[in-house]
Every structure is written in structure tokens, then in C-alpha cells.
MIDOSE-1310 file (N, C-alpha, C; in nm, 2 decimals, decimal comma, always signed):
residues 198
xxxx	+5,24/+11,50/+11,52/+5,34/+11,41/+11,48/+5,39/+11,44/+11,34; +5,53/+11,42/+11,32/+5,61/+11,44/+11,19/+5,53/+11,32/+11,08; +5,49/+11,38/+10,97/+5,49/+11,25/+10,88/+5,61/+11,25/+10,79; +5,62/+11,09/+10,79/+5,73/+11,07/+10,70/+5,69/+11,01/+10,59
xxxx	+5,83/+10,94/+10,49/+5,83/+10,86/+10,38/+5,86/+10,73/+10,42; +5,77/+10,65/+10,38/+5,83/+10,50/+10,45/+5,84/+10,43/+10,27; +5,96/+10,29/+10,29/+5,94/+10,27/+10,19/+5,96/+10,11/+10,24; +5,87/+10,03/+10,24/+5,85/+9,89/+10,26/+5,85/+9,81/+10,16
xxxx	+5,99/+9,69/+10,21/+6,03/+9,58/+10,15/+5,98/+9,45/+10,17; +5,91/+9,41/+10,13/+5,85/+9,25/+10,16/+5,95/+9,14/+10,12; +6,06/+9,10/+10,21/+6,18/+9,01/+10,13/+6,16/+8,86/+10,13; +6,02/+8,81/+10,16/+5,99/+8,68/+10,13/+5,98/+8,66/+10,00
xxxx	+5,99/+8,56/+9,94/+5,98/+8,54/+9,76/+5,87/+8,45/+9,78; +5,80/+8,41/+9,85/+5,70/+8,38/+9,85/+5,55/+8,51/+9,81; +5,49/+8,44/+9,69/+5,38/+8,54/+9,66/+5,25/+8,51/+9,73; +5,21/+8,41/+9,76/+5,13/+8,36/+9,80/+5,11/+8,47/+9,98
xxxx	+4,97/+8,45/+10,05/+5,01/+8,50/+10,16/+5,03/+8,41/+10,24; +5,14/+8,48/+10,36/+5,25/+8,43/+10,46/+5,22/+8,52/+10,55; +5,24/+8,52/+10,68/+5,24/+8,60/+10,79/+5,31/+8,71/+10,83; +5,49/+8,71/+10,72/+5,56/+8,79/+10,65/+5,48/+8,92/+10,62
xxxx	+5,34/+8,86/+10,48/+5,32/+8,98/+10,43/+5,23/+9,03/+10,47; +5,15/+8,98/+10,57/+5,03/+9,01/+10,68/+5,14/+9,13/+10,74; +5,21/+9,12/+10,80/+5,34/+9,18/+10,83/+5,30/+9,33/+10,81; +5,33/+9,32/+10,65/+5,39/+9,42/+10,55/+5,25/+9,48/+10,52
xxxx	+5,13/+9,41/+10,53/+4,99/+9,46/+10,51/+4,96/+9,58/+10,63; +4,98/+9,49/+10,75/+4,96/+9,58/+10,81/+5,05/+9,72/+10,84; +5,18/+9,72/+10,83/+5,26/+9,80/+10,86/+5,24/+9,92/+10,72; +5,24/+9,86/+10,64/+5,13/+9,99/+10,49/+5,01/+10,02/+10,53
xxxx	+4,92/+9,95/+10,58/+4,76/+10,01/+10,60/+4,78/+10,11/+10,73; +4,85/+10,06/+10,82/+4,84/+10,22/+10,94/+4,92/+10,28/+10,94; +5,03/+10,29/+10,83/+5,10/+10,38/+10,82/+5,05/+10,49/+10,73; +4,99/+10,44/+10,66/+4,89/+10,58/+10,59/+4,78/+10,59/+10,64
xxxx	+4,72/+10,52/+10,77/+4,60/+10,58/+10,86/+4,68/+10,70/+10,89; +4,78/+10,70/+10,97/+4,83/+10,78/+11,03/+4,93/+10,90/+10,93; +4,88/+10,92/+10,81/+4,93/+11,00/+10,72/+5,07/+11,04/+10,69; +5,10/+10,93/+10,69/+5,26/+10,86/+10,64/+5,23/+10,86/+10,46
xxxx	+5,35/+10,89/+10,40/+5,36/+10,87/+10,26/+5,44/+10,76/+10,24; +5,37/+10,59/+10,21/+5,43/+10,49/+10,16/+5,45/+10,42/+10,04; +5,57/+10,38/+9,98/+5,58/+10,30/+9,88/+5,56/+10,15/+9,95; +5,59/+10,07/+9,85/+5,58/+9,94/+9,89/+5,64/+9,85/+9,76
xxxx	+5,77/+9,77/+9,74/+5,75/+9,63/+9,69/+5,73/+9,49/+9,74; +5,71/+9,41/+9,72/+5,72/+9,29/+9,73/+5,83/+9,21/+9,62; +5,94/+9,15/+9,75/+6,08/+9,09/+9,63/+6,05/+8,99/+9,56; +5,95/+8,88/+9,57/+5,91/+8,81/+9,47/+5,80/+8,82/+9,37
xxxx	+5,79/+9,00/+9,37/+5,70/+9,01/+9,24/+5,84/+9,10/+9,16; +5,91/+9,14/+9,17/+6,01/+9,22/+9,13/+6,08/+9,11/+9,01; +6,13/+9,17/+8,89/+6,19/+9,11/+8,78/+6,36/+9,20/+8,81; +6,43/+9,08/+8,82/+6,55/+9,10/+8,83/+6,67/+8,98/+8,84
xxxx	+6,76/+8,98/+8,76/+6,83/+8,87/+8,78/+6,93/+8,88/+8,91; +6,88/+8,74/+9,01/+6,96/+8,81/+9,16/+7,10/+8,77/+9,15; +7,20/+8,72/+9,04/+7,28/+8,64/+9,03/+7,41/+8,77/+9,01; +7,51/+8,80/+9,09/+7,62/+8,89/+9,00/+7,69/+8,82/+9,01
xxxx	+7,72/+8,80/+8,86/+7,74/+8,70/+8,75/+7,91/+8,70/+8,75; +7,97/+8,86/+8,76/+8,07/+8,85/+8,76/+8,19/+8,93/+8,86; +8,07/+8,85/+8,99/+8,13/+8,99/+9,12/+8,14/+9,13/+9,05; +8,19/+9,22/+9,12/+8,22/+9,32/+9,09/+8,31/+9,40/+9,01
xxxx	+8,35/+9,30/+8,92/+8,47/+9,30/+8,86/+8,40/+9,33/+8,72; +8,25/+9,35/+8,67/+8,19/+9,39/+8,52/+8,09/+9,46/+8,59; +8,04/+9,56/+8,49/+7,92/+9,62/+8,58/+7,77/+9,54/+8,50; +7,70/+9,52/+8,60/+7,58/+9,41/+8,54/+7,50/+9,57/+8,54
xxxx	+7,41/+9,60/+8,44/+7,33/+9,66/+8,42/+7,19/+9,62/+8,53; +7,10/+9,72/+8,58/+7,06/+9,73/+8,66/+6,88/+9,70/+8,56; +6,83/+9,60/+8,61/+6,69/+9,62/+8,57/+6,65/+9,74/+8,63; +6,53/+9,74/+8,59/+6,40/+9,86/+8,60/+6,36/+9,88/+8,70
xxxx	+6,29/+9,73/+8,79/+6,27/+9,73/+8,94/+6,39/+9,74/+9,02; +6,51/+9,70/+8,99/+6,58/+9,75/+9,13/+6,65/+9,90/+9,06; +6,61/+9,95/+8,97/+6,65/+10,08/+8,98/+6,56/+10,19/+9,10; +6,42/+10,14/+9,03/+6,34/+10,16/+9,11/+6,34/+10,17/+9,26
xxxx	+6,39/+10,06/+9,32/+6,42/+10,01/+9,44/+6,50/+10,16/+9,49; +6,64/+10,15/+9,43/+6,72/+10,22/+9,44/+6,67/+10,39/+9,45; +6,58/+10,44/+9,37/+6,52/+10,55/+9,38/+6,43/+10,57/+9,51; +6,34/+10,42/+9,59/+6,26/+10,43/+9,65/+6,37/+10,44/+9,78
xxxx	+6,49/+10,38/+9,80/+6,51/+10,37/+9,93/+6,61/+10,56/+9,94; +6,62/+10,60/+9,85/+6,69/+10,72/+9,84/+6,61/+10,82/+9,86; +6,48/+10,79/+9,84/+6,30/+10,89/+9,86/+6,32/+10,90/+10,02; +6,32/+10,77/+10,09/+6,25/+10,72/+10,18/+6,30/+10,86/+10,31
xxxx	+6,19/+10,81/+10,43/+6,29/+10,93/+10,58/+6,33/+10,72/+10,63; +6,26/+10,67/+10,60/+6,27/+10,47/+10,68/+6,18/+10,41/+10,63; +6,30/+10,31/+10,62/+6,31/+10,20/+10,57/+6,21/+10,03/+10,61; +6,12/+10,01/+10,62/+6,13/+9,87/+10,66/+6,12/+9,73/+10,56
xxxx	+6,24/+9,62/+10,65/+6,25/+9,56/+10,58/+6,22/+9,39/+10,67; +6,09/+9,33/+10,56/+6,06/+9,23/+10,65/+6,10/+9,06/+10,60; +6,14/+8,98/+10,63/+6,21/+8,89/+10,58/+6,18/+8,76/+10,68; +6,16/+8,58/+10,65/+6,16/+8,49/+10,72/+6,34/+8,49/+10,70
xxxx	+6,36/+8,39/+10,85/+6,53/+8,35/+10,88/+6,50/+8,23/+10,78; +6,61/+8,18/+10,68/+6,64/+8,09/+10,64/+6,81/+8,05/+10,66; +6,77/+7,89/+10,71/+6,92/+7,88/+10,73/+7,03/+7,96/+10,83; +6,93/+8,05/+10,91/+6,98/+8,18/+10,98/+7,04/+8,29/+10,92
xxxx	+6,97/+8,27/+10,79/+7,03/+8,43/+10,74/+6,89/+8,45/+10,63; +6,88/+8,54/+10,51/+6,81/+8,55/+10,43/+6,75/+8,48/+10,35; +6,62/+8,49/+10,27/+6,64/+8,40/+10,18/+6,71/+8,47/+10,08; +6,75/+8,35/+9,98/+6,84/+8,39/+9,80/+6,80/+8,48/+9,77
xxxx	+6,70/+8,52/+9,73/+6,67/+8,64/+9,66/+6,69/+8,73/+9,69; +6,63/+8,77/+9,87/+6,71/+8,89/+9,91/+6,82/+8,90/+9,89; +6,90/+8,79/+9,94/+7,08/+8,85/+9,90/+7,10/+8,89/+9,79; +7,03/+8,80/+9,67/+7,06/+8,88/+9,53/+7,00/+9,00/+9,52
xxxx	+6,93/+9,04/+9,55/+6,86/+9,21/+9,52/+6,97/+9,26/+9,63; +7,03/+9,22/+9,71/+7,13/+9,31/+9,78/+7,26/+9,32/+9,73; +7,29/+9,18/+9,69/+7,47/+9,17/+9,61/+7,41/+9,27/+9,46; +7,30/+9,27/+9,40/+7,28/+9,38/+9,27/+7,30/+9,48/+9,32
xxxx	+7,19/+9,56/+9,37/+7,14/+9,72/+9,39/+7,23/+9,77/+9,48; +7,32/+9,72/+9,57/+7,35/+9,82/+9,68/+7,51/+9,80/+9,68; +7,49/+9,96/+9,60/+7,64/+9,99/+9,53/+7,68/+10,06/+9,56; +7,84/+10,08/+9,52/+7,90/+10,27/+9,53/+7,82/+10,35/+9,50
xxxx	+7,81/+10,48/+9,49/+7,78/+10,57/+9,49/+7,62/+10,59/+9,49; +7,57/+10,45/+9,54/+7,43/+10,47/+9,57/+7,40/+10,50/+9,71; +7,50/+10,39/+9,82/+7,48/+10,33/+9,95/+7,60/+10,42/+9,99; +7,71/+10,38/+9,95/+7,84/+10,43/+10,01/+7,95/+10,48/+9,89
xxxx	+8,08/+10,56/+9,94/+8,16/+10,58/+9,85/+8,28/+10,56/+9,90; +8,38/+10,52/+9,87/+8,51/+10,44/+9,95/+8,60/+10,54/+9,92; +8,68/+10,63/+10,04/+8,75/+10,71/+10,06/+8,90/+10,68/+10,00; +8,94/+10,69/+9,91/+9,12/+10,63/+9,85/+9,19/+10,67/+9,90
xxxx	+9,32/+10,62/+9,94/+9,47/+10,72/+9,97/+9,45/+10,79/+9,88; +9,61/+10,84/+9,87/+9,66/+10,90/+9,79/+9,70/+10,86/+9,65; +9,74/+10,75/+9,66/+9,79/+10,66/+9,59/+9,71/+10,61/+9,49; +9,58/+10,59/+9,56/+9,46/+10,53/+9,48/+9,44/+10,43/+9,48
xxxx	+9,57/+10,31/+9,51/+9,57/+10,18/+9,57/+9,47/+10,07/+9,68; +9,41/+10,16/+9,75/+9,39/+10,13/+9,89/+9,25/+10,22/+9,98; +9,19/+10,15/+10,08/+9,07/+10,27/+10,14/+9,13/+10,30/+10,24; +9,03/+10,39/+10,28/+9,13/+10,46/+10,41/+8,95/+10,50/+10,47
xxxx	+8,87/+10,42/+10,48/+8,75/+10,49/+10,51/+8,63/+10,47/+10,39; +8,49/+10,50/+10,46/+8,40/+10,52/+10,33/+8,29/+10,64/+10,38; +8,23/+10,66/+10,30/+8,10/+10,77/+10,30/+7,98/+10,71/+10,33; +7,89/+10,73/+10,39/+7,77/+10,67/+10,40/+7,68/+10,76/+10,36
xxxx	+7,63/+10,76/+10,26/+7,56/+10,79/+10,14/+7,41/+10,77/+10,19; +7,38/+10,69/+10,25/+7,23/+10,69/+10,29/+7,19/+10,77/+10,44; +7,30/+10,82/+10,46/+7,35/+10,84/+10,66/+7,18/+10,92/+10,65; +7,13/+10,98/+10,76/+7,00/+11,04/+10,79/+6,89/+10,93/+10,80
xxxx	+6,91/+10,84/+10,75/+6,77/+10,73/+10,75/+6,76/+10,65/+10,84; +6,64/+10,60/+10,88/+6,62/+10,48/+11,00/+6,55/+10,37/+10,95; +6,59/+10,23/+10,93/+6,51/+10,16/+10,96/+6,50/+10,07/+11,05; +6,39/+9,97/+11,02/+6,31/+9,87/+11,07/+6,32/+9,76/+11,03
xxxx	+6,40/+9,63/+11,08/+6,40/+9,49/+11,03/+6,34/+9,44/+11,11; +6,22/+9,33/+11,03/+6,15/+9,23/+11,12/+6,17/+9,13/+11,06; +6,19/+9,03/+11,12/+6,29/+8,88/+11,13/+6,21/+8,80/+11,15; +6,18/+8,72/+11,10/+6,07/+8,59/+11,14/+6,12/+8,49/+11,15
xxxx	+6,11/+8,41/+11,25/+6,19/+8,24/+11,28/+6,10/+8,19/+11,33; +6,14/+8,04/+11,26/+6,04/+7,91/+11,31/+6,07/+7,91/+11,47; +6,21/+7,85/+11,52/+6,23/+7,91/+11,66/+6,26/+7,96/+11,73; +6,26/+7,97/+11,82/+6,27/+8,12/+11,91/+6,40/+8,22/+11,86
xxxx	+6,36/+8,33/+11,92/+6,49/+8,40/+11,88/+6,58/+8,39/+11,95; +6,58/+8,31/+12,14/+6,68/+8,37/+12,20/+6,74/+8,17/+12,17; +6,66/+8,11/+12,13/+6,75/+7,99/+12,06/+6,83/+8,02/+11,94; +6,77/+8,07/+11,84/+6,88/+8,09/+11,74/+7,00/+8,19/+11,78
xxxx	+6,99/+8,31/+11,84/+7,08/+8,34/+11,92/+7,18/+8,27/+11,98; +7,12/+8,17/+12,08/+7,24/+8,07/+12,16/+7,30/+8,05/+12,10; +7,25/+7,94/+11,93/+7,29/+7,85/+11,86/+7,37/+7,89/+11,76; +7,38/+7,99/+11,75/+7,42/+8,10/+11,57/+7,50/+8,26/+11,59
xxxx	+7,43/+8,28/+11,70/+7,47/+8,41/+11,75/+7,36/+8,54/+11,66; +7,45/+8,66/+11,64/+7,36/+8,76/+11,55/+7,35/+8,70/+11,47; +7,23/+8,66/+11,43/+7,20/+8,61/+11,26/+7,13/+8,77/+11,17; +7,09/+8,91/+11,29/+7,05/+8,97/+11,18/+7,22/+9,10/+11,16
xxxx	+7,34/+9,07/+11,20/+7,43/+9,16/+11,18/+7,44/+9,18/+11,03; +7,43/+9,12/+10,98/+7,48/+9,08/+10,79/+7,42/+9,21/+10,77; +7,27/+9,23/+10,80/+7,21/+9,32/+10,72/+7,21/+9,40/+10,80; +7,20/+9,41/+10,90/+7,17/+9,56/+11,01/+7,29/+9,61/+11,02
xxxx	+7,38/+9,53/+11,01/+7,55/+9,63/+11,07/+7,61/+9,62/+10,92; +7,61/+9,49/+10,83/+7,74/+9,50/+10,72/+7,68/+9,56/+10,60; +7,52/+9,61/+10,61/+7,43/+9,62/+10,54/+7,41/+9,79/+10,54; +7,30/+9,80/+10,60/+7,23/+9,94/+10,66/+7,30/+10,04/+10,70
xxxx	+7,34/+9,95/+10,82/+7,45/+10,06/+10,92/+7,59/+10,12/+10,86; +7,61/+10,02/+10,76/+7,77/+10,05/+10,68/+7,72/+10,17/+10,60; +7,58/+10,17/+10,57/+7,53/+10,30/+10,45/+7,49/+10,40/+10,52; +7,49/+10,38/+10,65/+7,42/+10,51/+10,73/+7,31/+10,54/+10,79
xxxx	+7,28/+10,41/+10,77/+7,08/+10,38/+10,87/+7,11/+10,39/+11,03; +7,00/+10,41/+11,09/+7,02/+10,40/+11,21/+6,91/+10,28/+11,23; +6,92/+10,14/+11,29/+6,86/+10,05/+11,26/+6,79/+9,99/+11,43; +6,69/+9,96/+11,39/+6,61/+9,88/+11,52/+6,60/+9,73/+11,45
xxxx	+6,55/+9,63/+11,54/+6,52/+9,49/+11,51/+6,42/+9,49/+11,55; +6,28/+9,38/+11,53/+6,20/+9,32/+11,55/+6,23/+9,16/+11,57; +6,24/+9,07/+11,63/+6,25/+8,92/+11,64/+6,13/+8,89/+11,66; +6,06/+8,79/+11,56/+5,94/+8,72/+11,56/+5,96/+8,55/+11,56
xxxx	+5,98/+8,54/+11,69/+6,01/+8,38/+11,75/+5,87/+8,26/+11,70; +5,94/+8,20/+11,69/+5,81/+8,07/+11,66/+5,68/+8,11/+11,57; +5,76/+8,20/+11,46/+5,63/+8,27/+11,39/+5,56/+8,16/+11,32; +5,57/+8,03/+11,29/+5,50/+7,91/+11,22/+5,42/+7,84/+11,30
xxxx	+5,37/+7,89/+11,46/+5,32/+7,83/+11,54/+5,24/+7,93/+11,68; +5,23/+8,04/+11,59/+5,18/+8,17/+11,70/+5,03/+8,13/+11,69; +4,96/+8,17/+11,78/+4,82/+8,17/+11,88/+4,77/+8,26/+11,77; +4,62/+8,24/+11,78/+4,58/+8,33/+11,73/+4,54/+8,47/+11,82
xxxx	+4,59/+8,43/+11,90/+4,63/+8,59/+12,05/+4,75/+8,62/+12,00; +4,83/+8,55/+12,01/+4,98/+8,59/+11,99/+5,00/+8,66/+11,84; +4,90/+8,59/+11,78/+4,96/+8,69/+11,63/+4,87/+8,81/+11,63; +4,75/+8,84/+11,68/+4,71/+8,93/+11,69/+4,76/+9,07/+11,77
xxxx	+4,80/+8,99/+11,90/+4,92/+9,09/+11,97/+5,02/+9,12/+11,88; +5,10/+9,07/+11,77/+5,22/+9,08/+11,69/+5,16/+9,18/+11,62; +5,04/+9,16/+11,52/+4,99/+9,28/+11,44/+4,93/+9,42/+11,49; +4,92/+9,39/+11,59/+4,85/+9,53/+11,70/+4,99/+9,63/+11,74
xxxx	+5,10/+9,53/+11,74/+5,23/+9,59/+11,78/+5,32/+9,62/+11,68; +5,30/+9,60/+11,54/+5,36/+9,61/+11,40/+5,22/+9,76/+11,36; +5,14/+9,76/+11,37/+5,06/+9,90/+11,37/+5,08/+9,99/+11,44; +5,12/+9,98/+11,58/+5,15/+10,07/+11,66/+5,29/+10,12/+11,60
xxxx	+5,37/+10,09/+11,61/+5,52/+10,11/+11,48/+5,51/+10,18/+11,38; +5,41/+10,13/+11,30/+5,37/+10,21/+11,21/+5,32/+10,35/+11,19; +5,21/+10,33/+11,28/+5,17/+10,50/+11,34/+5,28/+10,59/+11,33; +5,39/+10,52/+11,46/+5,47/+10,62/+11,48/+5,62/+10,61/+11,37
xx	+5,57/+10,54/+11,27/+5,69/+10,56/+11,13/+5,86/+10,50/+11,22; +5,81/+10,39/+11,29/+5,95/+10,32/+11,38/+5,96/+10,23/+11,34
């Protein structure tokens, strides 16, 4: 088996442990059983202001950690990124580490007319990479689905995919009320993934 580079995001802001980072424990511990080369942050130990203060319209200088970030997801062969649904979408912080770091000429580059006016297309700057989102919801996923529709497109399609990932999902339904079978089967099947760098 190919080893790769994985670079794992822990996008709860919660520091404390959560089943999130049980998640992210396990998917780092057997991915370097299996002789994978991993980095790893956690978004709520990271120093960065998640706020762009003045859209895109000033350039906000980049702290230290998401420059970092920025070098780690550019290292990477895949990506995983593990996150609870809030509200059916992310929590705050992730979006602000995503409205900061993920820029032109990091993620993508927008193709001009002629004119210079206008796009006509963009580059996907990250294209070769795969990752892995795992989603955790209080309830089920094929209820939030009914109720919401894709709640992970934002980041898998307007996100990833716009940069050039090729992306899989994980849905972790009723993750605030799993068995202690059911979570054990979850972590037996978040290792097995890992093994094989998916």
C-alpha cells in the first residue's frame, strides 16, 4: 500500500474532549500505524482572528497558524476534515478559518477575459488531492437531509471541490446518543479509513 500525507483538521472549537476529537484521535493514531505521514490541528487551539473584517475588498494579513494551515493543506496527498452540524452548517470558527485562509492563488485562480472586467472560469490550485469530511449530527442524517437538504455542499462542493479535491462524506447520525456498540463500531470504521488514507 501507497503511503501518503494526511493532514487532519479538527473543526470543533471545542477543546475539551468530544466524540469529534475521539474522531480525529483515532483517524491520527492508525494512520501512522499504518505508516502514513500526518500532521494534525485542532481549530480551537489555533490563534487567528476568524472575522474578515473587510470582505475582500483589504487584504487582512494572515496569522502564523493559518499560514501554517495553508502550507499543511498544500503538503498534504488528503485532507480530513472533522466538524459537529451546527444549525446545519458549521460552527463560526470554521467558517472564519475558511472565509481567512482560502484564497486566490492558494485554493484557486480566476481565469479574466480579456478585458480584465469579468471571469470566464477558474484554476483549481489544489486539483490532485482527496479528502474526507465527517459530519456529526445530533439527528439523523437522512432527517436533516429531509428537512435542509445537502447541508454538507457548502464545503464539499463550494469549498473543496471548487479547489480541486475529490471529496467523500462520512454522516454521523445521532452522534450525542450512540451505544457504546455503536460508537465503537464508528471508531473501528474511522480506523479502517485511516489505514487505507480514505
Amino acid at each position: 500500500m501507497k503511503t501518503k500525507k494526511i493532514y487532519i483538521l479538527l473543526g470543533h472549537p471545542n477543546t475539551d474532549p468530544t466524540l469529534s476529537s475521539e474522531i480525529a484521535d483515532t483517524y491520527e493514531r492508525e494512520a501512522k500505524a499504518a505508516g502514513h505521514e500526518v500532521r494534525r490541528a485542532d481549530i480551537g487551539k489555533l490563534q487567528f482572528d476568524p472575522i474578515l473584517h473587510k470582505g475582500y475588498r483589504a487584504i487582512q494579513e494572515l496569522e502564523p497558524d493559518l499560514k501554517k494551515s495553508q502550507e499543511d493543506i498544500q503538503w498534504c496527498d488528503h485532507f480530513v476534515l472533522i466538524y459537529p452540524l451546527w444549525w446545519s452548517s458549521v460552527p463560526a470558527l470554521l467558517k472564519g478559518y475558511i472565509d481567512r485562509m482560502w484564497l486566490p492563488r492558494f485554493a484557486f485562480s480566476f481565469i479574466k477575459t480579456p478585458s480584465g472586467k469579468s471571469t470566464m472560469g477558474w484554476r483549481k490550485l489544489l486539483k490532485g488531492r482527496t479528502a474526507r469530511l465527517i459530519v456529526l449530527s445530533k439527528s439523523y442524517a437522512f432527517v436533516e437531509h429531509f428537512l435542509y437538504g445537502d447541508y454538507t455542499g457548502d464545503i464539499a462542493t463550494a469549498v473543496l471541490r471548487f479547489s480541486g479535491f475529490k471529496v467523500r462524506v462520512s454522516e454521523v447520525g445521532n452522534s450525542e446518543a450512540l451505544s457504546e456498540g455503536k460508537k465503537a463500531s464508528l471508531l473501528k470504521n474511522i480506523g479502517n479509513l485511516a489505514k487505507k488514507a480514505k
